[in-house]
C-alpha positions, 0 to 999 in steps of 0.5 A: 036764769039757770045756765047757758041753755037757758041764755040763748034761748032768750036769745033766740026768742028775742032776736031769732033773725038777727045774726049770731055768728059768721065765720069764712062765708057762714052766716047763722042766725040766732034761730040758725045755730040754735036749729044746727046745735039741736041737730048736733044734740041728736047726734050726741044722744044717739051716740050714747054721751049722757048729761054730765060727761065730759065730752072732747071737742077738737076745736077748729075756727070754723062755725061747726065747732061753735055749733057743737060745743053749744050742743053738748052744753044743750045735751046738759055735758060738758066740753073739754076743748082740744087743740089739734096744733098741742102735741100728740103727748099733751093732747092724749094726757088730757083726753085721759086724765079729763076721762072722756066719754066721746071726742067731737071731731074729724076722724083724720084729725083724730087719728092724726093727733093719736085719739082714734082709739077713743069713741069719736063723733064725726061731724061729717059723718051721715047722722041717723035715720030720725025715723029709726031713733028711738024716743029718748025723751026730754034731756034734762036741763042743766042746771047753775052747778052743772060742769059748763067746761073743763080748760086744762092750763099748765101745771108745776108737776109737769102735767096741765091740770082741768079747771073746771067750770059751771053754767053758773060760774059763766053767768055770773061773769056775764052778770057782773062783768057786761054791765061795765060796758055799753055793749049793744046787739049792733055790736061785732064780737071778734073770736080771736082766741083758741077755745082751749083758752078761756078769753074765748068764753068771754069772747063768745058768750058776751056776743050772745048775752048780748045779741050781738054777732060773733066772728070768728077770726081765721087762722091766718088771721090771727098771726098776722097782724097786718091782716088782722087790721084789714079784718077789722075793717072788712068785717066792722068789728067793734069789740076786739079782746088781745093780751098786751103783748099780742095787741103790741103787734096789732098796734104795731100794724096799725101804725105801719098801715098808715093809722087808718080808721077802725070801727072799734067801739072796744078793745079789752085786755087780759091775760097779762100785765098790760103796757101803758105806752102802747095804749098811749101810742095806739090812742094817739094814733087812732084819733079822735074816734079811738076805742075805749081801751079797758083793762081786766085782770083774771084767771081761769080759776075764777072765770076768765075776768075778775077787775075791770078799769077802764084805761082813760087819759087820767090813768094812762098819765098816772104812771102806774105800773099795771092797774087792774081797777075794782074787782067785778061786783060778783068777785070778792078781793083778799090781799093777805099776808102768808100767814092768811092776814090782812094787809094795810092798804098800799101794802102787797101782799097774796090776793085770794078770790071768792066769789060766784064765779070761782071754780068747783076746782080742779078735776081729779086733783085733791091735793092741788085742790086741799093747797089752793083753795081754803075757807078764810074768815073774810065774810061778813062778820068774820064769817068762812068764804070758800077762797082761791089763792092767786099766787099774785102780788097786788096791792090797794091803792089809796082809791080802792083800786087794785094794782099788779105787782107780780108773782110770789111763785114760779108760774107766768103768763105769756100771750095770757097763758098762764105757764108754770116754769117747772112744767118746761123744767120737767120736761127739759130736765127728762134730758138724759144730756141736762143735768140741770135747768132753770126757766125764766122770763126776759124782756126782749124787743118783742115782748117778754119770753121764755129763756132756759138756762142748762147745765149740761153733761157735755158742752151745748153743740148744734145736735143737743140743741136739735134734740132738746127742740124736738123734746120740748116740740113733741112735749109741750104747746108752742106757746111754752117751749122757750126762745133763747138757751145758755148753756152754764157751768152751773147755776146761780143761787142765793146765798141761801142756796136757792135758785135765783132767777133773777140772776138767771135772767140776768145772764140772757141780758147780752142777747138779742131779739135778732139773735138766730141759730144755735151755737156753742154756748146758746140758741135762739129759736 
């Protein structure tokens, strides 16, 4: 099988009545959505995008957007997902640093987040008299190396970066990641992350590889965790997919609810190091018919999931910190010193991966591309193997298994977005009244957040604090712009004279996850 094309139409050869996706009362069959997303190629022809543009789509909740992203992979072009919630500024870096050559969308939102100017596709739009179409001829099939997506993620620069997927890379994360599970056609996938994050390929794609059935979760939904576990019944999901600190507030609801009985068959995590304690709490909550909860650890550079461990009763009794299990049959794992050299097992050191579902590399970014990939004697006989260096610490366990230690640099993940802390840096530091910032993660009731510590030019008042809101606001996704502030003299270093964030992060200790409202010295949003 060469691409995703090719997977879902077995798909629909096998199982064509069967249901592919709902969505707030849409129901489509695997024959349903392969009809509409033909429809959709049409359009896309017609309007002149070609095989092999990256092609915008402003991603919604709703079964249209699905359908459309599936045309533009039949169309043999690439989606290039954009948020309509992401800043106007962010919005249009990407649209322009990815080039391209239409945006899917509704025109209101697309002159809302400032893209009218680029040549849109409207949905709602009348298609065009069949009769009058010209014969275009068979669109060419797209191939294993063909560009699938672009996801942009958070770059140290202070500009996010596209990663850029394969047809091929996708296919061999479901090859070596679905045979893990015992996943069947009967079971119900819940959509529940943004398709500008790339747990949502895994979301879709493990449902239609499979023949299951897709939901897409609403909005609403998504943020309130209360609903969310009425969700999950109404709709009989059986496979649920959450980064810990988000699966700490369902599990959180789960309990307040009374621990009612879930049909999940399922739950996976990714994103971020996963909390022992709150499996363990929501295992014995859930009884004797609770989920298989499953552990995979991944990045979008090699395609969404890279481990897999399942977290059974031994391990949640282990006492490990974060294991990450045995890395997927297609994924080759390298822990290596900063030299590039192997390290003994039980000792941490940087982990490399190489394998079928790394990606092509980033796009338009040579020089990023020439400082994290490299080809390292690690292949059989010593031989080169293409290698993308992680950034994290891990290390190997006497069984073979993996376990997370953390970051050698200054990138970090909340909610499973990996953020680069000199992006917010950047953007907090273009302050003309900050002379000097430091970004940081701290641990609060809630879960980790992101904390700025400033030097400002003068002292740190309720106007500077509403001023650097809208900065970071207008600037950067929700999901980056920090929770708490302290304003300092100056910053803490080490005696080598370098930042130490440790000590950074320290200095937030005195404040709480109640805090609320700007004040002299600190704020919190």
């Amino acid at each position: 099988m060469e691409s995703l094309v090719e997977l879902l139409r077995s798909r629909v050869s096998e199982t064509p009545d069967a249901t592919a996706l709902l969505s707030d009362g849409v129901q489509l069959s695997y024959a349903d959505l392969d009809r509409a997303a033909d429809l959709a190629v049409d359009r896309l022809a017609d309007a002149g995008v070609r095989p092999g543009d990256l092609t915008g789509l402003l991603v919604e909740r709703d079964a249209e957007t699905v359908v459309w992203l599936l045309a533009i992979l039949k169309h043999g072009a690439a989606y290039v997902p954009l948020d309509p919630s992401y800043p106007q500024d962010r919005i249009q870096f990407i649209a322009q640093d990815s080039r391209l050559s239409f945006i899917v969308g509704a025109r209101s939102t697309a002159e809302r987040v400032g893209l009218s100017e680029h040549r849109l596709i409207d949905p709602a739009a009348p298609a065009a008299d069949p009769v009058s179409v010209v014969n275009r001829g068979t669109t060419p099939v797209p191939t294993a190396d063909s560009a699938a997506y672009v996801i942009y993620t958070s770059g140290s620069t202070g500009k996010p970066k596209g990663c850029v997927i394969t047809h091929g890379n996708v296919l061999a994360l479901l090859e070596g990641a679905l045979p893990q599970f015992a996943f069947t056609a009967d079971d119900r996938w819940a959509i529940f992350h943004s398709l500008c994050f790339d747990f949502s390929v895994w979301e879709l794609w493990g449902a239609l590889a499979t023949g299951a059935t897709a939901v897409i979760v609403p909005s609403r939904t998504v943020l309130l965790s209360d609903e969310l576990i009425d969700f999950l019944q109404e709709q009989q999901i059986t496979v649920l997919n959450q980064v810990p600190s988000v699966f700490r507030y369902t599990a959180q609801a789960h309990a307040e609810s009374g621990r009612p009985q879930l049909p999940l068959r399922y739950v996976v995590f990714g994103g971020e190091s996963v909390n022992l304690d709150d499996v363990r709490d929501f295992i014995d909550g859930a009884g004797p018919c609770s989920p298989e909860m499953v552990n995979m650890y991944g990045i979008t550079e090699n395609t969404v999931h890279s481990t897999f461990k399942a977290l059974d009763a031994e391990t949640l009794g282990s006492g490990s910190a974060s294991p990450i299990g045995h890395p997927l049959p297609h994924v080759g794992v390298h822990i290596l010193t900063a030299e590039r050299k192997p390290v003994p097992d039980g000792t941490p050191g940087e982990l490399w991966l190489s394998g079928a579902s790394l990606t092509i590399g980033y796009l338009h970014r040579d020089d990023l591309n020439k400082e994290r990939f490299a080809e390292l004697p690690v292949g059989p006989g010593s031989g080169t193997v293409r290698c993308y260096r992680t950034g994290d610490v891990v290390r190997r366990l006497p069984g073979g298994e993996l376990e997370y230690v953390g970051r050698d640099d200054d990138q970090v993940k909340i909610r499973g977005f990996r953020i680069e802390l000199r992006e917010i840096e950047t953007v907090l530091g273009s302050h003309p009244d900050v002379l000097d910032v430091a970004v940081c993660v701290v641990d609060t009731a809630l879960g980790p957040a992101l904390a700025a510590c400033m030097v400002c030019a003068d002292s740190y008042s309720d106007a500077l604090a509403q001023s650097l809101k809208e900065l970071l606001t207008t600037s950067l996704p929700a999901y980056m712009v920090p929770r708490m502030y302290l304003a300092v003299d100056r910053l803490p270093m080490t005696p080598s004279g370098k930042l130490d964030r440790a000590a950074v992060a320290r200095l937030f200790s005195h404040q709480t996850a109640g805090q609320s409202a700007p004040s002299a010295q600190g704020v919190r949003r």
